[in-house]
C-alpha positions in Angstrom: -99.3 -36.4 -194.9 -98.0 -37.0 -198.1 -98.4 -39.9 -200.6 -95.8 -42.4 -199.5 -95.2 -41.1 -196.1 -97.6 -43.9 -194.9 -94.8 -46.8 -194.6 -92.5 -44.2 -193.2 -94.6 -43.4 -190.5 -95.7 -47.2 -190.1 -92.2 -48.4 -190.0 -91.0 -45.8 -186.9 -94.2 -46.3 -185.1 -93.7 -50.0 -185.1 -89.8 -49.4 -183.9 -91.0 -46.8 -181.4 -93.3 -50.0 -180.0 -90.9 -52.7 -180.3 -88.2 -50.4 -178.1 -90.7 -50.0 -175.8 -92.2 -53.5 -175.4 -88.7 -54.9 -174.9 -87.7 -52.4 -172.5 -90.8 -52.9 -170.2 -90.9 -56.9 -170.6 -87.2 -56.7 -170.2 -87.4 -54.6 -166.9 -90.3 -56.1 -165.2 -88.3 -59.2 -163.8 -86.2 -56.6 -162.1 -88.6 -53.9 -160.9 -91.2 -55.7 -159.6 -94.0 -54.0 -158.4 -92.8 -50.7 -159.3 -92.2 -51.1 -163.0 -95.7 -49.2 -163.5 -94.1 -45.9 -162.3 -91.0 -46.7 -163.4 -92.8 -47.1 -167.2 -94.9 -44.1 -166.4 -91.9 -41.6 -165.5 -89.7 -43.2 -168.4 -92.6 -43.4 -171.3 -95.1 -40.5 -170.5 -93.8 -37.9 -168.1 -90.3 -37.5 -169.7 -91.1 -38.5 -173.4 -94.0 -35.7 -172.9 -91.8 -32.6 -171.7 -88.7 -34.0 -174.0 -90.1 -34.5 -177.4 -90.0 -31.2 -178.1 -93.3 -32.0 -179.9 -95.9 -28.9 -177.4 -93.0 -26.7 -177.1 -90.0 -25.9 -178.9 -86.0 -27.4 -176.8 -85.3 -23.8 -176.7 -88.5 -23.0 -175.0 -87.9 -25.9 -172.6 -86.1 -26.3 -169.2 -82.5 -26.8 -169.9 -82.6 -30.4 -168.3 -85.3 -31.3 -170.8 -83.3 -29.7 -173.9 -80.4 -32.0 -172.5 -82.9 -35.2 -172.5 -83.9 -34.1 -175.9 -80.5 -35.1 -177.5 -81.1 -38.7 -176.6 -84.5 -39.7 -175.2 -86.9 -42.1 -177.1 -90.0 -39.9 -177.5 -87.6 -37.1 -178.8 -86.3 -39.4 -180.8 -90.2 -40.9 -182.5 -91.7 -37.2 -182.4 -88.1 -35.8 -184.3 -88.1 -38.6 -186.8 -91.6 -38.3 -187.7 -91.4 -34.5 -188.2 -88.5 -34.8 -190.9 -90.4 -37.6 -192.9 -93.6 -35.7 -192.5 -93.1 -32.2 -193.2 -89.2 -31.7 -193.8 -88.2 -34.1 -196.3 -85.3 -33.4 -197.6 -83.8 -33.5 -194.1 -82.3 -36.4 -193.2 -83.5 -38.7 -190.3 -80.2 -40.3 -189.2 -80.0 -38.5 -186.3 -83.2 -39.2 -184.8 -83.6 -42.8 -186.3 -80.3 -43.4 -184.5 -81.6 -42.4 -181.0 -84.3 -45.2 -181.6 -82.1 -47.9 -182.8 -79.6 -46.9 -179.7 -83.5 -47.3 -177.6 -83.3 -50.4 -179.2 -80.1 -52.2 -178.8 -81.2 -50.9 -174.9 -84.2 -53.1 -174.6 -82.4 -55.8 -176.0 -79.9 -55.2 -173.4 -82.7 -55.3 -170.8 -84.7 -58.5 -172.2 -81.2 -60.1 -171.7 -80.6 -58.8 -168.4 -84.5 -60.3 -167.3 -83.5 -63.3 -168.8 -80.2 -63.7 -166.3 -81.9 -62.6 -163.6 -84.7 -65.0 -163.9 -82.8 -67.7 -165.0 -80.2 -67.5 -161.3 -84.2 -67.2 -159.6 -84.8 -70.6 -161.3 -81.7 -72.1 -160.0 -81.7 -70.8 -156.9 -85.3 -72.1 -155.9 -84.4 -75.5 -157.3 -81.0 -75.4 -155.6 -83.2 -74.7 -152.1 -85.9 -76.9 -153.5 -83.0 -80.0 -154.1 -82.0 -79.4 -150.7 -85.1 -80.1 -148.2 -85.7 -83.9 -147.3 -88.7 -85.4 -147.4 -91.7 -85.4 -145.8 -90.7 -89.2 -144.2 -87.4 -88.5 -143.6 -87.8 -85.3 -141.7 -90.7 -87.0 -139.8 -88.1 -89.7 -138.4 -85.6 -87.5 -137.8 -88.2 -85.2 -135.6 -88.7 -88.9 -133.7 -85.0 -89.6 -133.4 -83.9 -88.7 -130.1 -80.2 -88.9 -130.5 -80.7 -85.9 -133.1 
């Protein structure tokens, strides 16, 4: 690493986190109990094969070379490689693939927050809607009911 790389490489890490905290709070609501797989096949098995970071995209399957145009790890591992050992490339490209990760979580943290939100209502709707322990108690005793 070169002198002043440090905040460079600080700065994407800390995107590269962000995106994927937002996405996996954001998602949870939704997935349930299978949001661990669901992080696991989006975070580790795809960002592994697609970030181009073991094996060269032309060395790769094509459908991995295809998820290495847009895919989050490809993305972190692409950006870090300009700013680390090719300079004088630019790191639009794979800067843009993480801000694009990141308008997504935001997407997803305001998805959870609808669905959530219509969970709350509906429970309090039901909840507004059952009588009382007294009241259901004489109408159980009310023999014209």
């Amino acid at each position: 690493m070169f002198p002043g790389d440090l905040p460079a490489v600080w700065g994407l890490s800390l995107l590269y986190t962000a995106v994927v905290l937002l996405i996996g709070v954001g998602l949870h609501p939704i997935l349930g109990r299978f949001s661990t797989i669901t992080y696991a096949a989006i975070f580790v098995a795809l960002n592994f094969t697609t970030s181009g970071g073991v094996f060269p995209t032309t060395l790769q399957p094509a459908f991995f070379g295809w998820l290495h145009h847009f895919w989050i790890g490809a993305g972190f591992v692409e950006s870090l490689r300009r700013v680390l050992y090719f300079p004088d490339v630019s790191v639009a490209g794979p800067l843009a693939i993480l801000l694009g990760w990141l308008v997504l979580g935001v997407l997803c943290i305001g998805l959870a927050h609808l669905v959530e939100r219509r969970r709350t209502t509906a429970a309090a709707r039901l909840e507004r809607g059952r009588l009382s322990a007294r009241v259901e108690e004489e109408l159980e005793e009310d023999v014209a009911v």
